[in-house]
GUVO-407968 format. One record per residue (C-alpha): x, y, z. Coordinates in Angstrom, 1 decimal, always signed. Last residue first. Layout:
REM GUVO-407968
+--------+--------+--------+
:      x :      y :      z :
+--------+--------+--------+
:      X :      Y :      Z :
...
+--------+--------+--------+
//
This chain:
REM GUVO-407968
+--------+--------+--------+
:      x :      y :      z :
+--------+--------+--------+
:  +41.6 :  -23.4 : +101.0 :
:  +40.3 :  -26.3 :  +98.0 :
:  +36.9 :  -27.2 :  +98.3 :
:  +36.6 :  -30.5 : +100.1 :
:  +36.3 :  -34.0 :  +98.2 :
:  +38.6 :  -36.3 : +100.0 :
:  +40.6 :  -36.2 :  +96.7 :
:  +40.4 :  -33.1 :  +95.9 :
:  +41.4 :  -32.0 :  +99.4 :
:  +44.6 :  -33.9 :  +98.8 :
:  +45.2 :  -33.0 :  +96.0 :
:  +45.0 :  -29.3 :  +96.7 :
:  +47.5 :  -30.2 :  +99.7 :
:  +49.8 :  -31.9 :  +98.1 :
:  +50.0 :  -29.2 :  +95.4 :
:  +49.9 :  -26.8 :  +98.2 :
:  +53.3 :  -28.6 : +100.4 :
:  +55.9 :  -28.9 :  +97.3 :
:  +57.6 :  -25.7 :  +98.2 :
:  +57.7 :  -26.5 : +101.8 :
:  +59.2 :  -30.2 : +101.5 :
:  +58.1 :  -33.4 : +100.1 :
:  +56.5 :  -34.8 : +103.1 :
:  +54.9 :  -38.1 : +102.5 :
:  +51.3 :  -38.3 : +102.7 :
:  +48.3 :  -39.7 : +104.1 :
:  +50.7 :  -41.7 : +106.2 :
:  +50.9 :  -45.8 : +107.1 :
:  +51.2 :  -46.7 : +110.5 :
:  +48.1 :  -49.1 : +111.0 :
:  +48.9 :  -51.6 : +113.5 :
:  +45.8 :  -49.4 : +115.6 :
:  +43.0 :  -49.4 : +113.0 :
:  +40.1 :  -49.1 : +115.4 :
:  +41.5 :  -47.1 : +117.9 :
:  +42.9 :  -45.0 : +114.5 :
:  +46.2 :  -45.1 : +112.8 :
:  +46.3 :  -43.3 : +109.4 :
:  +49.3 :  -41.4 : +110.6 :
:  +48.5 :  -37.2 : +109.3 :
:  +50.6 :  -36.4 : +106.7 :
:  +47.8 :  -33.8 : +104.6 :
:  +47.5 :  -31.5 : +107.4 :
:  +45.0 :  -28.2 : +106.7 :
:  +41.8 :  -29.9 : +105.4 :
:  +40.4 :  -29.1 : +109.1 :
:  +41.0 :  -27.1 : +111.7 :
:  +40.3 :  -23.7 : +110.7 :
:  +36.7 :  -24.7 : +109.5 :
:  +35.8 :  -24.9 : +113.0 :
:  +33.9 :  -28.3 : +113.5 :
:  +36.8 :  -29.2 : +116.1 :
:  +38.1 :  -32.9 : +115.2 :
:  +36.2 :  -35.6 : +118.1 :
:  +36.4 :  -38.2 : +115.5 :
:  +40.3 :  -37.4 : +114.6 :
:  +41.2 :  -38.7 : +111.5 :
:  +40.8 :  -35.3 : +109.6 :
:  +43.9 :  -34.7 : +111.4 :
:  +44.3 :  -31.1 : +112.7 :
:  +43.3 :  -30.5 : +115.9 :
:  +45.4 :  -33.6 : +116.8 :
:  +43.8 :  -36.9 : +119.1 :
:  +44.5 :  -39.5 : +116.2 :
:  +47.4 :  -37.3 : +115.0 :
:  +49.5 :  -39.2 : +117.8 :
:  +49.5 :  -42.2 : +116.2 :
:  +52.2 :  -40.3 : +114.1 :
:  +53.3 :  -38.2 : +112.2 :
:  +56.5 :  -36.2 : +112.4 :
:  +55.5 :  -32.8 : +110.1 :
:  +58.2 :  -30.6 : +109.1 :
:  +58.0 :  -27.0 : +110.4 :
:  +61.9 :  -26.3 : +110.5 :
:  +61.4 :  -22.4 : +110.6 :
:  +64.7 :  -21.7 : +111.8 :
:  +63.5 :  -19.8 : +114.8 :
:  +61.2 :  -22.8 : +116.2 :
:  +64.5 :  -25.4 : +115.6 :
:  +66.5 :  -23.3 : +116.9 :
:  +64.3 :  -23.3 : +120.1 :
:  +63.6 :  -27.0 : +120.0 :
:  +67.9 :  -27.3 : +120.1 :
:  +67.8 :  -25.3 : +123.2 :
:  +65.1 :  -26.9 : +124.4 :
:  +67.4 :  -29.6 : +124.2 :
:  +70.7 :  -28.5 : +125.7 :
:  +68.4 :  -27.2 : +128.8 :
:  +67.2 :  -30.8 : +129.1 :
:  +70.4 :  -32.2 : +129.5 :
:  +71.6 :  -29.3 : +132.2 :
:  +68.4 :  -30.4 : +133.8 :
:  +68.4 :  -34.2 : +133.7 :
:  +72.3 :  -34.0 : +135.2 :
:  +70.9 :  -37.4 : +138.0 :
:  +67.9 :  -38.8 : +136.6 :
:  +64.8 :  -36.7 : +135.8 :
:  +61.5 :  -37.4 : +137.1 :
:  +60.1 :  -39.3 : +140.6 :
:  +57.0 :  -41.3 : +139.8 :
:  +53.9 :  -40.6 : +142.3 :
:  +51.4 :  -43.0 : +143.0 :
:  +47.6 :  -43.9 : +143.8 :
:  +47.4 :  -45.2 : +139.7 :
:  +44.4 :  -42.2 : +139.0 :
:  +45.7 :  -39.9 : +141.4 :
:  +49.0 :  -39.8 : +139.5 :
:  +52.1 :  -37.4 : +140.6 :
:  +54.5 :  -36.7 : +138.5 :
:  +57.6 :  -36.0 : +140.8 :
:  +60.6 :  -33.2 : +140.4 :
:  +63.1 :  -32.9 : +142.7 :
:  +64.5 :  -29.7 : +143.9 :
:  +67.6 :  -29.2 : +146.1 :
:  +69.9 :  -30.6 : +143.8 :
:  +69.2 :  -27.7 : +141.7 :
:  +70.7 :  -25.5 : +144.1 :
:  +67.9 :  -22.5 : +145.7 :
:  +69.5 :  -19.3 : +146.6 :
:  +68.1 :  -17.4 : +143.4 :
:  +64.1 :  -18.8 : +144.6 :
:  +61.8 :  -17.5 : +141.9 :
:  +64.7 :  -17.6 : +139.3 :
:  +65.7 :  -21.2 : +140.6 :
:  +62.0 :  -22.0 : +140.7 :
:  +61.1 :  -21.5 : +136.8 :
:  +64.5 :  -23.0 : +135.8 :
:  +63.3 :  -26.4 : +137.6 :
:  +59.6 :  -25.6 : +136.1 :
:  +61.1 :  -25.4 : +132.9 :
:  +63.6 :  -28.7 : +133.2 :
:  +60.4 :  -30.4 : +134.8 :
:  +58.2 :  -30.0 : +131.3 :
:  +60.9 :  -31.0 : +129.6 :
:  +61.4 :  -34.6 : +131.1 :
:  +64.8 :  -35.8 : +131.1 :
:  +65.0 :  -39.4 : +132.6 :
:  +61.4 :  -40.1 : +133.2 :
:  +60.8 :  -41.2 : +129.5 :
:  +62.7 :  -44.3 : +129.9 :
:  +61.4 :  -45.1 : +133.2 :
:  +57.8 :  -46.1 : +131.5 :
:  +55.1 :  -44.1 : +132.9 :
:  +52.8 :  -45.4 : +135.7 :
:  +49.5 :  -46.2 : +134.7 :
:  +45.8 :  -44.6 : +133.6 :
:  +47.9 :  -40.9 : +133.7 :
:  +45.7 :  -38.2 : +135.2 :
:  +48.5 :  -36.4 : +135.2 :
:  +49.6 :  -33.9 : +138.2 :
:  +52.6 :  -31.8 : +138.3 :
:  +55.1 :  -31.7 : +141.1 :
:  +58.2 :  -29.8 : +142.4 :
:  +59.5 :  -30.6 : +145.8 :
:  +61.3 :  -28.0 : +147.4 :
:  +64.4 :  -28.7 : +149.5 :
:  +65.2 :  -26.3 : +152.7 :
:  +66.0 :  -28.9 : +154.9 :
:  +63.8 :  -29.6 : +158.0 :
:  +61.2 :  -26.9 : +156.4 :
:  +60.9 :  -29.6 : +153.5 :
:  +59.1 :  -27.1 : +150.6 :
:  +56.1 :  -28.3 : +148.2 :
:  +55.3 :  -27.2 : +145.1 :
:  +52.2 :  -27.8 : +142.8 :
:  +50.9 :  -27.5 : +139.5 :
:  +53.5 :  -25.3 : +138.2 :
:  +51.9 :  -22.6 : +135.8 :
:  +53.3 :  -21.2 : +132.8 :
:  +55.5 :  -18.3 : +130.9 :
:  +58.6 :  -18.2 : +129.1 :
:  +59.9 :  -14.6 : +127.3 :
:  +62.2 :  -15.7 : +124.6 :
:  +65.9 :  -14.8 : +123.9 :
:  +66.6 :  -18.0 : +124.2 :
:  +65.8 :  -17.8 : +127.9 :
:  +63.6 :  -15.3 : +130.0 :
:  +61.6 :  -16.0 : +132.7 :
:  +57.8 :  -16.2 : +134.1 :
:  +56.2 :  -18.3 : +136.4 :
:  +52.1 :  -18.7 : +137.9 :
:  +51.9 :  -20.8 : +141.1 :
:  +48.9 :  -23.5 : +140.3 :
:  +49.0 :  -24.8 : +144.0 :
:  +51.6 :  -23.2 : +146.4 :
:  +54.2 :  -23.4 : +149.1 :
:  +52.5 :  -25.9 : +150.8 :
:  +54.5 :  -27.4 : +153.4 :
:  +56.3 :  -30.1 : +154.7 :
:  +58.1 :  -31.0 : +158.0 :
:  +54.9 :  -33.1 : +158.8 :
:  +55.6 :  -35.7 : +155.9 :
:  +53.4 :  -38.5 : +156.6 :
:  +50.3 :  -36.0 : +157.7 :
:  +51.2 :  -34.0 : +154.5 :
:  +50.8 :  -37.1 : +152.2 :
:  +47.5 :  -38.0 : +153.9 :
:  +45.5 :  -34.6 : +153.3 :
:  +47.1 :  -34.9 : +149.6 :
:  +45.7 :  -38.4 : +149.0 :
:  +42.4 :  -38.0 : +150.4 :
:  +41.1 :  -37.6 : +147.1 :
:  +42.6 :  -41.3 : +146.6 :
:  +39.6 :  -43.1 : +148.2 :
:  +36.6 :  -43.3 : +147.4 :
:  +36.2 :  -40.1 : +145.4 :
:  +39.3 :  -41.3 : +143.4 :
:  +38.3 :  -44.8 : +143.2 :
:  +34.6 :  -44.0 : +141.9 :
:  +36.7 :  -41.8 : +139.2 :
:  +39.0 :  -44.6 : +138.1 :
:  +35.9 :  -46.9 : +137.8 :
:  +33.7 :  -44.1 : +135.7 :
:  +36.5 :  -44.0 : +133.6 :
:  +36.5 :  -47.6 : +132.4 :
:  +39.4 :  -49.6 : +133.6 :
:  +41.7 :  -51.9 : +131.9 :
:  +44.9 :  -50.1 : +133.0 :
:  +45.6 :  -49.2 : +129.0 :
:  +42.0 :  -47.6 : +128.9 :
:  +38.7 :  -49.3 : +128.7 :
:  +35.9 :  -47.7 : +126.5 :
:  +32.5 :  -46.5 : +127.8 :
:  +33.7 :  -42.8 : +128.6 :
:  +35.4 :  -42.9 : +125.4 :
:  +31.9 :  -43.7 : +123.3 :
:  +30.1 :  -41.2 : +125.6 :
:  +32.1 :  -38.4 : +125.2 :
:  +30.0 :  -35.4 : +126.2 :
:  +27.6 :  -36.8 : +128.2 :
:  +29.8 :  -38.9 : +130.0 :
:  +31.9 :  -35.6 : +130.9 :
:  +28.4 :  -33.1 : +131.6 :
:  +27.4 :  -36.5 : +134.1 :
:  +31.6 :  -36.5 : +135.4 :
:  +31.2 :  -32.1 : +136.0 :
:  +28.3 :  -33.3 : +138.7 :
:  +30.0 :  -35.8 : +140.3 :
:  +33.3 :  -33.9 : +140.3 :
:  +31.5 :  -31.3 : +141.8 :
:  +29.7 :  -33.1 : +144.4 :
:  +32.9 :  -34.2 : +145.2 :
:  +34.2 :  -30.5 : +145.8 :
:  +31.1 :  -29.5 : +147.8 :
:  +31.1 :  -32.6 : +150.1 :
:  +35.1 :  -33.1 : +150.6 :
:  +35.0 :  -29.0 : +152.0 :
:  +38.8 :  -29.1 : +153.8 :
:  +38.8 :  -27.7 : +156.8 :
:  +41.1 :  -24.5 : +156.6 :
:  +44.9 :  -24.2 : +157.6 :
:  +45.4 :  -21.6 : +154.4 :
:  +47.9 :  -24.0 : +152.9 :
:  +45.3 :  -27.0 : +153.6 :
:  +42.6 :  -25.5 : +151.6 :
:  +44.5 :  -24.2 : +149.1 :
:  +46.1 :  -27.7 : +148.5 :
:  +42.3 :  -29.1 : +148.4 :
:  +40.9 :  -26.6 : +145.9 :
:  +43.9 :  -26.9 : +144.0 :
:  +43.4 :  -30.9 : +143.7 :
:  +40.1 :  -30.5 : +142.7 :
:  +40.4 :  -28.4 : +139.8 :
:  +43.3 :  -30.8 : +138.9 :
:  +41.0 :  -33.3 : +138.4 :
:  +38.5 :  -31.6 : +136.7 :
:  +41.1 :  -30.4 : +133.8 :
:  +42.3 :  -34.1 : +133.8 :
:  +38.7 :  -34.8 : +133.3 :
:  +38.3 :  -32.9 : +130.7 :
:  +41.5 :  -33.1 : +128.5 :
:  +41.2 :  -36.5 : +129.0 :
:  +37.6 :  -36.5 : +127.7 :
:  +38.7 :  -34.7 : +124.2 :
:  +37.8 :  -31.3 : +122.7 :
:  +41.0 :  -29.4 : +120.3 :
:  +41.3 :  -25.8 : +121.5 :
:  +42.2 :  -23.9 : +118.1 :
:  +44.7 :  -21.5 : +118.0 :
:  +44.3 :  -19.2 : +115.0 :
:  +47.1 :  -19.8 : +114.2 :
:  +50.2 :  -19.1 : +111.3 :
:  +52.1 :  -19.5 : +113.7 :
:  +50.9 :  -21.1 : +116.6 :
:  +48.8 :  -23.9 : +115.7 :
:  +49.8 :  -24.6 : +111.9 :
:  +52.8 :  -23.9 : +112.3 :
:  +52.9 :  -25.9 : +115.6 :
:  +50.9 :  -28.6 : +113.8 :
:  +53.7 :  -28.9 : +111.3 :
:  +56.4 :  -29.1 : +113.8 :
:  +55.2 :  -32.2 : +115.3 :
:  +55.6 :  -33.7 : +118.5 :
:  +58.6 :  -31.4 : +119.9 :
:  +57.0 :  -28.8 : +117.9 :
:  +54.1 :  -29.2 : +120.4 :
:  +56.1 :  -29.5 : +123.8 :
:  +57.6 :  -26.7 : +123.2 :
:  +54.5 :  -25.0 : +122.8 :
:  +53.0 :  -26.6 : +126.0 :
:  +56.4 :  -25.5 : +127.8 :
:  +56.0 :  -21.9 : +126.7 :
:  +57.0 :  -19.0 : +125.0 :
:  +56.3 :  -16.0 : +124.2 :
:  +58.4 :  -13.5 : +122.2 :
:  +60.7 :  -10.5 : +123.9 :
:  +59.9 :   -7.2 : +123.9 :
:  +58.5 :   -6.4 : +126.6 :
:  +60.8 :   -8.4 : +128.5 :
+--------+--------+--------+
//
């Protein structure tokens, strides 16, 4: 194991998006935390969440006062922050300070109620820490949350998103994330079956949870981290922009771009869409392959004006 490279479901998930910034991010590093407010308040969110699960696993009372205080408290540091995004409206047409009222309102109670509808439950953990080797790699994480049905042995697997709305049943049928965290439990739990663990996203923010991966979802998802994987060791790093690069490390586009002098001038294809510009698809640059990449580059720092790296 020692031996073995890292891995992860957040770096698989980055080459999945763009290999460029995974080159960029990973390889040839340093890693670079890129600020934004949903990175925040999903971060405060699940904060919350663990603080409540723990609470009920260990048979406590739950302490509503201290961890609301805190989200009211962390949401001031938030607005402060980001106030242009904390003023905007999102996909649900709700500001953030609306979606937070509801959730201290109302849907903080969500997990307390759950486990009163579903007595046969229990908390098997909050934030449970995995490891396991695959592809010759050495994957590590965190699953959010599990759950196991004492009336029939099932576990229920679920991460939390502070999605604004439901996601589009499309990308529910072979989510990545769940195929790790579905290996991740059969090698914590040997005896388990996959068909005894289901997989749900679960969304303070909408007051729901989506059920992920249809029916062979796993064996599916296996075949494409698989390909990822190859992908990774071959060294294909080409760049897939998109409206995406808005919130990357690495796109001069992004307002809230780290200041560190390691993230920017480094991608020349960013997608030139913006919030302002969003029917704007066009690229910086076309991708010309490896051995054309620092001309590109050099030009385009020359042109923007920054000293060439």
């Amino acid at each position: 194991m020692a031996d073995k490279k890292k891995m992860s479901y957040s770096k698989v998930e980055t080459y999945e998006q763009c290999g460029w910034k995974y080159l960029l991010q990973y390889v040839e590093g340093p890693y670079i935390s890129t600020p934004g407010i949903a990175l925040d308040v999903g971060n405060m969110i699940h904060d919350a969440e663990e603080k409540i699960a723990n609470a009920i696993k260990a048979g406590n009372p739950i302490d509503y006062v201290s961890i609301k205080n805190g989200i009211i408290l962390k949401s001031l540091e938030i607005e402060h922050k980001f106030p242009k995004d904390w003023n905007e409206v999102d996909k649900s047409g709700r500001y953030y300070k609306e979606k937070i009222r509801e959730y201290l309102t109302k849907n903080i109670y969500r997990l307390e109620n759950f486990m009163k509808a579903h007595p046969t439950y229990e908390i098997v953990g909050a934030e449970i820490p995995f490891n396991f080797d695959r592809f010759d790699y050495h994957f590590n994480g965190k699953i959010d949350r599990v759950f196991r049905n004492t009336a029939t042995g099932e576990y229920i697997c679920q991460d939390i998103k502070t999605w604004p709305e439901l996601k589009d049943e499309k990308e529910l049928v072979t989510p990545l994330q769940f195929v790790v965290y579905t290996i991740a439990l059969k090698e914590t739990y040997p005896d388990i079956l996959t068909e005894e663990i289901t997989c749900q996203y679960d969304l303070p923010f909408c007051d729901a949870t989506q059920n992920a991966g249809t029916k062979g979802f796993v064996n599916r998802g296996i075949k494409k981290l698989e390909k990822l994987i190859t992908g990774i060791n071959n060294k294909d790093f080409k760049p897939h922009p998109t409206p995406l690069c808005y919130w990357c490390t690495y796109c001069d586009n992004n307002p809230n771009q780290p200041k560190d002098p390691n993230a920017r001038g480094r991608c020349p294809y960013f997608c030139h869409y913006t919030k302002e510009r969003q029917k704007d698809f066009s690229v910086e640059n076309e991708w010309q392959g490896l051995e054309n990449h620092q001309a590109i580059l050099e030009n385009y720092l020359k042109n923007k004006g920054k000293k060439t790296v």
